[in-house]
C-alpha positions as CSV (number, residue, x, y, z in Angstrom):
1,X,0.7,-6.3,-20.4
2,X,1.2,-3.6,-17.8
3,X,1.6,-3.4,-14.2
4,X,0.2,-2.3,-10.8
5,X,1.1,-1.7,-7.5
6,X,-1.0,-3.4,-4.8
7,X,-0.5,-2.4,-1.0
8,X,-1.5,-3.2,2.3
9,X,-1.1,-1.5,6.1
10,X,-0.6,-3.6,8.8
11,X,0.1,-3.0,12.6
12,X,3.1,-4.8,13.6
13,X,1.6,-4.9,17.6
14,X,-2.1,-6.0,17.1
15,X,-1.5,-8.1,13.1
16,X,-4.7,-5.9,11.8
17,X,-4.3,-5.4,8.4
18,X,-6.2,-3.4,5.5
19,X,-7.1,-5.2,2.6
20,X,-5.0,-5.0,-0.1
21,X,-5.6,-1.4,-2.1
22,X,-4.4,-0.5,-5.8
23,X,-4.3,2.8,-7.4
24,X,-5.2,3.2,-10.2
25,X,-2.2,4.1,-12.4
26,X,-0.3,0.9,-14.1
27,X,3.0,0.4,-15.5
28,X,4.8,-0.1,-18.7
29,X,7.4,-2.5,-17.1
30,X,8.1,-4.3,-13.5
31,X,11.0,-1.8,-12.8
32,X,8.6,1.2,-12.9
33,X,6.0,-0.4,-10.9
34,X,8.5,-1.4,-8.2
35,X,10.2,2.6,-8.2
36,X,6.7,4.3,-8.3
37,X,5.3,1.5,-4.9
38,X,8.7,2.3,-3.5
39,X,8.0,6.8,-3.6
40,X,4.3,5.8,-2.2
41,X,5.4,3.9,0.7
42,X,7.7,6.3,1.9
43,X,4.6,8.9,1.2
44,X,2.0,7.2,3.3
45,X,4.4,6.5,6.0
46,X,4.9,10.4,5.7
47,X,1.3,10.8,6.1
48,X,1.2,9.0,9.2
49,X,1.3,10.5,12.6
50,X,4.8,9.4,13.9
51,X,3.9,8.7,17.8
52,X,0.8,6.4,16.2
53,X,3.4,4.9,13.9
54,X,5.9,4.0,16.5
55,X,3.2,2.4,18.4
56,X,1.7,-0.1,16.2
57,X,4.5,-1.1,14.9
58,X,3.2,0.0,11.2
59,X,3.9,-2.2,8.2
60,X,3.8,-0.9,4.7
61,X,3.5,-3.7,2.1
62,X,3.6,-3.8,-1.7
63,X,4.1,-5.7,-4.8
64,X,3.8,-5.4,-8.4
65,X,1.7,-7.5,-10.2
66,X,1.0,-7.9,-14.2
67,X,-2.4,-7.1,-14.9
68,X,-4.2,-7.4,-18.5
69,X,-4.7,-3.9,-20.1
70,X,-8.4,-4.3,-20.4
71,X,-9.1,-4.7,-16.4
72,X,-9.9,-1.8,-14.6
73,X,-8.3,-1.4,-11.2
74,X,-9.9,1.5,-9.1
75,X,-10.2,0.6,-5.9
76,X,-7.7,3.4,-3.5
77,X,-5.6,3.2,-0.3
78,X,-7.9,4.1,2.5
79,X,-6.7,6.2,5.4
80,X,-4.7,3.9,8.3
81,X,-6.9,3.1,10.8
82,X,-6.0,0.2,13.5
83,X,-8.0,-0.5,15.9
84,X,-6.7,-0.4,19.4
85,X,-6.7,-3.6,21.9
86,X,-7.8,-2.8,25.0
């Protein structure tokens, strides 16, 4: 069995969430998983325009989940995007 990193992006203000993206890399073991989701959060919060970041509130979510080495997992992390309440 391997293992793959699933993440979502929330806004802590408005509780708008993505759906919940994979890459589409897997794992040999839970501790890998865990230290590669843990690099990618601290990427896309990099990637995130700080002022828009302090004012949603943003969230970064992840967990590693075994997957079967015959499924394919290729969906991708989309670009944040919450929608503001007027």
């Amino acid at each position: 069995m391997k293992w793959a990193i699933f993440l979502s992006i929330c806004s802590g203000i408005s509780s708008v969430c993505s759906g919940t993206y994979s890459d589409i890399e897997t794992y040999p073991d839970y501790y890998s998983c865990i230290k590669s989701g843990s690099s990618k959060v601290v990427e896309i919060v990099d990637n995130i325009d700080r002022k828009q970041f302090n004012e949603d509130k943003i969230i970064v979510r992840f967990y590693c989940q075994e997957i079967n080495e015959d499924q394919t997992n290729k969906s991708t992390i989309p670009s944040y995007k919450v929608k503001k309440e007027i």
